[in-house]
PLY file of the C-alpha trace (Angstrom):
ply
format ascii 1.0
element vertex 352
property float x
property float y
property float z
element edge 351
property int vertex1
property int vertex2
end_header
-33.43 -12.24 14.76
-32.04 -8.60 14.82
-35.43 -6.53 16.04
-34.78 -4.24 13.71
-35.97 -6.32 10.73
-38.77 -7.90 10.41
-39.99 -10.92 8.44
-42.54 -10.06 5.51
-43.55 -12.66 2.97
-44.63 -11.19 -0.41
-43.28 -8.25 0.05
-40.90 -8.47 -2.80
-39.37 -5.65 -4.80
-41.14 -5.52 -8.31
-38.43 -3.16 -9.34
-34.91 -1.70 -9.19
-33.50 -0.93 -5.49
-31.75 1.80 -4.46
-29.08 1.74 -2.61
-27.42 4.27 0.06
-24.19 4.27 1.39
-22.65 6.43 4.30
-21.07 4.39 6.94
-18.07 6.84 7.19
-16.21 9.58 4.89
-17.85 8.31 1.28
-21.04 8.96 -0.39
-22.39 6.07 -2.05
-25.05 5.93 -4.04
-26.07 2.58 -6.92
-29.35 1.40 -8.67
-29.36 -2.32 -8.49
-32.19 -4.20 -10.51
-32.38 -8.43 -10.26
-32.76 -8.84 -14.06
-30.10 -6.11 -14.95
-27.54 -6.10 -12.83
-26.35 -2.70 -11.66
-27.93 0.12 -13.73
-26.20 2.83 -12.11
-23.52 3.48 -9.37
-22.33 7.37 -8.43
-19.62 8.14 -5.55
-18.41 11.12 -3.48
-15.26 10.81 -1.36
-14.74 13.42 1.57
-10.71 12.51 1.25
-10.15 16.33 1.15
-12.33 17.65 3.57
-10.60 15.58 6.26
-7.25 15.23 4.50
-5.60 18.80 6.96
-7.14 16.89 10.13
-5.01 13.08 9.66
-8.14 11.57 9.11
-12.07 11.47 9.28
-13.93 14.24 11.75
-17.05 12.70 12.29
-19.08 15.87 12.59
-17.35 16.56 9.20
-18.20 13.65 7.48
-21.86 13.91 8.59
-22.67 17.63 7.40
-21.58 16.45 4.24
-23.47 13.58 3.70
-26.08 15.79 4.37
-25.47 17.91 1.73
-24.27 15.47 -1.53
-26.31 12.82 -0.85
-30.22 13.28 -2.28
-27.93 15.67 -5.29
-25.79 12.16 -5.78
-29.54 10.29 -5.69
-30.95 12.25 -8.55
-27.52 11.99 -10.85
-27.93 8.27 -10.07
-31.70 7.62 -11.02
-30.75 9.85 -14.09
-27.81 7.11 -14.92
-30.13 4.82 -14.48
-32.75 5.91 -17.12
-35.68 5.69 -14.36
-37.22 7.54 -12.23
-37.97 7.30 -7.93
-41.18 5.85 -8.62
-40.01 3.17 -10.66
-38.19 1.74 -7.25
-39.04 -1.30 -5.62
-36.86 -1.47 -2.34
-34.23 1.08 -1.02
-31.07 -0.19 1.08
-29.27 1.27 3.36
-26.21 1.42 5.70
-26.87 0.75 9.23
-24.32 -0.18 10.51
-21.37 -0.62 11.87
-19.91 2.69 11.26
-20.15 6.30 12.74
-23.37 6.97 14.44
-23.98 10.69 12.45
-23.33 8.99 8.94
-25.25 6.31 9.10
-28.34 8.43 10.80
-28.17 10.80 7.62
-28.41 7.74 5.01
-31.18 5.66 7.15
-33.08 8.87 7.57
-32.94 9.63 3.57
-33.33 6.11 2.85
-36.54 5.58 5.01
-38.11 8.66 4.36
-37.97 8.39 0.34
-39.17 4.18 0.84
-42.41 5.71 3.11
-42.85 8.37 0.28
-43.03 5.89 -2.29
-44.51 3.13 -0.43
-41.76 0.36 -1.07
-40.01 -1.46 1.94
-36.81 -0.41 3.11
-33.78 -2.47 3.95
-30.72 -1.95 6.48
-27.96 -3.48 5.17
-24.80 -4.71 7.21
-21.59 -2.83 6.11
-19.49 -5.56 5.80
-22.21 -7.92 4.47
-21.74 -5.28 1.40
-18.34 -6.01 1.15
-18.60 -9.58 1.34
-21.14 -9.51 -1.60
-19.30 -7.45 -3.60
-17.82 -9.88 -5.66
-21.32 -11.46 -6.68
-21.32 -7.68 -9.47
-18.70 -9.20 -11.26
-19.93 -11.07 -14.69
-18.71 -14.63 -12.92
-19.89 -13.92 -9.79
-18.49 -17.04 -6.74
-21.08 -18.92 -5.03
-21.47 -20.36 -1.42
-20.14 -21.87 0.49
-16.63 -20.01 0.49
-14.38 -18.22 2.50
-14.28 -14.47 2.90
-11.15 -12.02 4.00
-12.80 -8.54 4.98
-9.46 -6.08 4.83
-10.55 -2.59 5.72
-9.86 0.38 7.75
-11.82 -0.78 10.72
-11.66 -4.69 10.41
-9.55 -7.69 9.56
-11.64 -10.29 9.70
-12.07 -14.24 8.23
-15.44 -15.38 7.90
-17.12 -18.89 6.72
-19.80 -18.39 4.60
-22.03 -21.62 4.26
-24.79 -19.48 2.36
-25.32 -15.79 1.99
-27.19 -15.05 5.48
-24.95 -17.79 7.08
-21.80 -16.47 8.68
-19.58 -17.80 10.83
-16.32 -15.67 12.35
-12.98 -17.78 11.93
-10.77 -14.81 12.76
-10.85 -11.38 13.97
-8.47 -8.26 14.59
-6.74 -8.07 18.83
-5.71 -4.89 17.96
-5.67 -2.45 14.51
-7.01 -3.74 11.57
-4.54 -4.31 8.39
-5.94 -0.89 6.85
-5.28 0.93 10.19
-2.10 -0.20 10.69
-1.15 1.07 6.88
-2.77 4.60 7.70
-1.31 4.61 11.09
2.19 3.71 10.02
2.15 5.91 7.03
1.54 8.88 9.37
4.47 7.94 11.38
7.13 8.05 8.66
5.37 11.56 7.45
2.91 10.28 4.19
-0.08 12.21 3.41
-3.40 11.20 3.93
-4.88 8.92 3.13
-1.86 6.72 4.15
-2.88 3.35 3.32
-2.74 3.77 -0.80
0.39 6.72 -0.28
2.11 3.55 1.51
1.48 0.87 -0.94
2.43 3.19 -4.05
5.94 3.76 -1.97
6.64 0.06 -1.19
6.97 -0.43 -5.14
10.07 1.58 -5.64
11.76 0.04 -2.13
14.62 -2.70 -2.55
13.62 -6.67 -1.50
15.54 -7.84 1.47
16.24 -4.50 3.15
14.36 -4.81 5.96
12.19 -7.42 7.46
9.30 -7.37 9.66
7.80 -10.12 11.87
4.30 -11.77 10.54
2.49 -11.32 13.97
0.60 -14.66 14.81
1.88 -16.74 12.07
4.07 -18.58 14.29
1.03 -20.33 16.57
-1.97 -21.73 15.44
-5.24 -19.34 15.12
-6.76 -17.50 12.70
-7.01 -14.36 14.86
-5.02 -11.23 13.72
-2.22 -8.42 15.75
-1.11 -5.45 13.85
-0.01 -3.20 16.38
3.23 -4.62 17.55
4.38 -4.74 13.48
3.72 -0.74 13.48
5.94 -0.46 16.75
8.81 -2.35 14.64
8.45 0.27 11.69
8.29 2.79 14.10
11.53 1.73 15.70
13.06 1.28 12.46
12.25 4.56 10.83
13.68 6.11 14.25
16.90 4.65 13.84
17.53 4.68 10.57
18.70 7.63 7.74
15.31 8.65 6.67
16.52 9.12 3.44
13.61 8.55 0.36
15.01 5.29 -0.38
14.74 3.81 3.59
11.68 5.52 3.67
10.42 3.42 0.57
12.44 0.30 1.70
10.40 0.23 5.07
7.49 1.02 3.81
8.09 -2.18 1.06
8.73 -4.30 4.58
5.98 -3.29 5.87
3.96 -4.23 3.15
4.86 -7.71 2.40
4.61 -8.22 6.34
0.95 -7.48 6.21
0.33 -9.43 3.12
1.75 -12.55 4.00
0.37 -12.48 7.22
-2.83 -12.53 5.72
-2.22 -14.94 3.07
-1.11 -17.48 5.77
-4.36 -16.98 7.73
-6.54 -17.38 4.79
-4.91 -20.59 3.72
-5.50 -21.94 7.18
-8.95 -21.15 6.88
-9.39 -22.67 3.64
-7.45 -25.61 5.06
-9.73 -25.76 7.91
-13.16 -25.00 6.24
-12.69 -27.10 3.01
-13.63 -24.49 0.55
-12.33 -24.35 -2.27
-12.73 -20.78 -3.12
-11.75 -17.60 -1.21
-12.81 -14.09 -1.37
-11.67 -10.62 -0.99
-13.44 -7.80 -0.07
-12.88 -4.12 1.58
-10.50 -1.06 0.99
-7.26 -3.36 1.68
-8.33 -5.85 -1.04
-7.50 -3.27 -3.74
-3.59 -3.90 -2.78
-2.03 -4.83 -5.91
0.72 -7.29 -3.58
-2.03 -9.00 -2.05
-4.31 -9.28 -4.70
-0.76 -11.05 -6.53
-0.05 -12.86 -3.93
-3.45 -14.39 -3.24
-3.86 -14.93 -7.01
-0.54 -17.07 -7.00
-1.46 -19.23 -3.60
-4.39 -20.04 -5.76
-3.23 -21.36 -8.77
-0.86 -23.66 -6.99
-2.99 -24.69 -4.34
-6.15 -24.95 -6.10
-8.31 -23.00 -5.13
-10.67 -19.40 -6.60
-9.12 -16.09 -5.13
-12.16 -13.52 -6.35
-12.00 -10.24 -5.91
-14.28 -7.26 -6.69
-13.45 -4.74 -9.20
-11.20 -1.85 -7.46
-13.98 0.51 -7.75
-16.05 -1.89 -5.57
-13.41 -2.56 -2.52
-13.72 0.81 -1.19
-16.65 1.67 0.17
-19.42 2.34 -2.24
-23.76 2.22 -3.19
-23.36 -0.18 -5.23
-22.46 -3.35 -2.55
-25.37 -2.00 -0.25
-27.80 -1.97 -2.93
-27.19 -5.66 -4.28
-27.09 -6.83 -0.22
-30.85 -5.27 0.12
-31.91 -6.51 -3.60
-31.15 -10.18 -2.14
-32.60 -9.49 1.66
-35.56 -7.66 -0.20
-36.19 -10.42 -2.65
-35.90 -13.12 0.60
-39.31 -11.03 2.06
-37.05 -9.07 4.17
-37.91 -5.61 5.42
-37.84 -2.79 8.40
-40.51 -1.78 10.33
-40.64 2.19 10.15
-39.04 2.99 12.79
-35.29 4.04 11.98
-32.42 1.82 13.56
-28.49 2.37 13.46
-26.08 0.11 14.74
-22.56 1.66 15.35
-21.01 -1.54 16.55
-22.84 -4.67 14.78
-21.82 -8.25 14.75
-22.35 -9.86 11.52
-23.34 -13.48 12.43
-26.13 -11.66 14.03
-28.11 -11.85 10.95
-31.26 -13.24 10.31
-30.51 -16.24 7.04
-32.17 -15.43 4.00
-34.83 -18.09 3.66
0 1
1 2
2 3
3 4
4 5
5 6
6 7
7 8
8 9
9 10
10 11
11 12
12 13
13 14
14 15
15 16
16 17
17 18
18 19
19 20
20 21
21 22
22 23
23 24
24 25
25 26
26 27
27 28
28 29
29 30
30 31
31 32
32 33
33 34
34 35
35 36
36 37
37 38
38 39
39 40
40 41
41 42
42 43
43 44
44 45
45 46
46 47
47 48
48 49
49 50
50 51
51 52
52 53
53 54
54 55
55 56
56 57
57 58
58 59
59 60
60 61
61 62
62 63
63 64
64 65
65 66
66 67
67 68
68 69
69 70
70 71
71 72
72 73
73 74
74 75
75 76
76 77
77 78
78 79
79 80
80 81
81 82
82 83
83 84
84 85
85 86
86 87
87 88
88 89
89 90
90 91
91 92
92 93
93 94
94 95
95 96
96 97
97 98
98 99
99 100
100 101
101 102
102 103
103 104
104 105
105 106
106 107
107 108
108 109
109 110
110 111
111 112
112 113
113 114
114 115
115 116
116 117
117 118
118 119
119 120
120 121
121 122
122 123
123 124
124 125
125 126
126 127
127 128
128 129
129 130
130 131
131 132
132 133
133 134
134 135
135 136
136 137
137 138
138 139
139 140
140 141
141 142
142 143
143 144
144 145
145 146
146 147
147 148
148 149
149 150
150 151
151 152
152 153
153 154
154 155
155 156
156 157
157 158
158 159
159 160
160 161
161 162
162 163
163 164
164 165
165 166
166 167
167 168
168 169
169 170
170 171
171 172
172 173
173 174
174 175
175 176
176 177
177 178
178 179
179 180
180 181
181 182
182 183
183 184
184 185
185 186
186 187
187 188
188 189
189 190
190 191
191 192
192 193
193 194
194 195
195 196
196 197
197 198
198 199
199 200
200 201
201 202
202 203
203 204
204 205
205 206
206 207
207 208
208 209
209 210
210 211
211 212
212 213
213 214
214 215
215 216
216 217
217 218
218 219
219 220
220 221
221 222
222 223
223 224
224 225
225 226
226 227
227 228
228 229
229 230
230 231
231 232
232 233
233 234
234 235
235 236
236 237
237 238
238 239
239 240
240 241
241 242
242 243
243 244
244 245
245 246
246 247
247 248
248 249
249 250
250 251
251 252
252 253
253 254
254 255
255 256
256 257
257 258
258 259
259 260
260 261
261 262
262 263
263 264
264 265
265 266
266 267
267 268
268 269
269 270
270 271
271 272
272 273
273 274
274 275
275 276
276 277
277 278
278 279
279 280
280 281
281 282
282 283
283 284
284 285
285 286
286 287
287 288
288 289
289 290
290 291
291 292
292 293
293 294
294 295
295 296
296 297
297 298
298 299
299 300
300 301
301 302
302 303
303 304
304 305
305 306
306 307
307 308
308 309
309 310
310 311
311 312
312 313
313 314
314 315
315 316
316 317
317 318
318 319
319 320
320 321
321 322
322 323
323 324
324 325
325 326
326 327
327 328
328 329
329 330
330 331
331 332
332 333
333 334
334 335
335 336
336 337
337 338
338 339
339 340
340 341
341 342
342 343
343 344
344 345
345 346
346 347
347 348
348 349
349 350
350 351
């Protein structure tokens, strides 16, 4: 067990939990209540601040966590219709992320759970994604699949029962987010490049260019972006860089990525026997995969869920369901603050 949490029968939240997201360049903020659902949720994205720099300046992103987040708390309680001391649990980010984020919303998060006397919770950043799809009204339920697209990961994981992961496939190299932002940048998009490069592909032409789907050729379930951005690179080089190449590419691109991950997560279904998959971080909100995925399903039988759009980004809202369930489970930190900038996720401890 992860010595940062530590095991604590009967203490169970009697109310609401607060949750507190800032893992990177969003402020996240979300009242989550077992009887409710989500009372509240309130966001803050630093896309500007960081947009003139080609992406996120950690020193940056942490002064200004510092400064929206206990102004996005109060708007959020207010939402709510309750006030702090009506809080049973607060959640936090702790990890993985950058190091100065996550120390503002830990400190916030622990401080306000001492001041009120209620246990405090450090939630796994991608065990917030994962969950997200449990907010939606018909919510999937262990054991299934999950596909974590983001920024920072690309990752298949076997879920035999929420607390009990187990890695099928990981990123070499950049992570299917990363390679959007990365290759948007080289052909000249504005930040952030992932969504400018996805609203592109839809007015490129089918068939104009083709990219390779890296690792579909050999068994695995592992994932390699980086050589399919050196092929769009080349491309773009030699080629007019007129709009309509740029949007043609950039439609290659696209449907490279996504049916590179549609083939891995059919192998892992194939492999693991479940019968329903799930998708979760800022890549999951791509319309062509969330099609595509949605299509392999219905003819293959089996569940593609995804969370609302609002939830595949990052956001409060995942982090404070993912402490609601750790809390409720008798869960709980000792007082001391931990971070983890690099954290595996089949490190955690099982709910009970």
């Amino acid at each position: 067990m992860d010595e940062s949490f530590a095991k604590a029968p009967g203490v169970v939240p009697v109310g609401p939990v607060l949750g507190i997201e800032t893992s990177c360049d969003e402020t996240g903020v979300a009242v989550y209540d077992a009887g409710r659902g989500l009372l509240a949720h309130t966001l803050y994205s630093q896309i500007k601040l960081h947009a003139d720099y080609g992406g996120v300046v950690p020193e940056l992103a942490s002064r200004d966590h510092v400064r929206k987040l206990l102004p996005l708390v109060r708007e959020t309680l207010e939402r709510a219709g309750i006030s702090s001391t009506d809080l049973g649990g607060v959640a936090y980010t702790a990890g993985p992320g950058l190091i100065g984020a996550l120390l503002v919303g830990a400190a916030a998060a622990r401080s306000l759970a001492w001041a009120l006397g209620v246990p405090a919770i450090g939630v796994h950043h991608m065990e917030g994604h994962l969950l997200a799809p449990l907010l939606e009204a018909d919510p999937p339920q262990p054991p299934f699949v999950a596909l974590l697209v983001s920024g920072g990961h690309s990752m298949l994981i076997e879920v035999a029962a929420i607390g009990r992961y187990r890695l099928l496939g990981d990123t070499l190299d950049d992570a299917a987010g990363e390679a959007f932002d990365k290759t948007a940048k080289l052909m000249g998009l504005p930040s952030p490049g992932g969504p400018a490069l996805a609203k592109l592909a839809e007015q490129g032409r089918a068939g104009a260019f083709r990219f390779a789907r890296p690792m579909t050729d050999r068994p695995g379930l592992d994932f390699s972006f980086s050589g399919l951005k050196t092929q769009v690179l080349l491309a773009w080089q030699g080629s007019d860089r007129s709009a309509q190449t740029q949007a043609d590419i950039a439609r290659a691109f696209e449907e490279a990525i996504v049916e590179t991950l549609v083939v891995k997560c059919r192998r892992a279904l194939a492999a693991s026997g479940a019968k329903t998959l799930v998708i979760a971080g800022g890549v999951g909100a791509n319309r062509r995969l969330r099609a595509k995925l949605a299509q392999a399903g219905e003819r293959e039988g089996f569940r593609a869920a995804f969370p609302r759009l609002e939830f595949c980004t990052d956001n409060g809202a995942m982090i404070a369901l993912a402490g609601a369930l750790r809390l409720a489970a008798g869960q709980h930190e000792t007082p001391s603050i931990f971070v983890h900038p690099r954290w595996e996720l089949a490190s955690l401890p099982a709910l009970a």
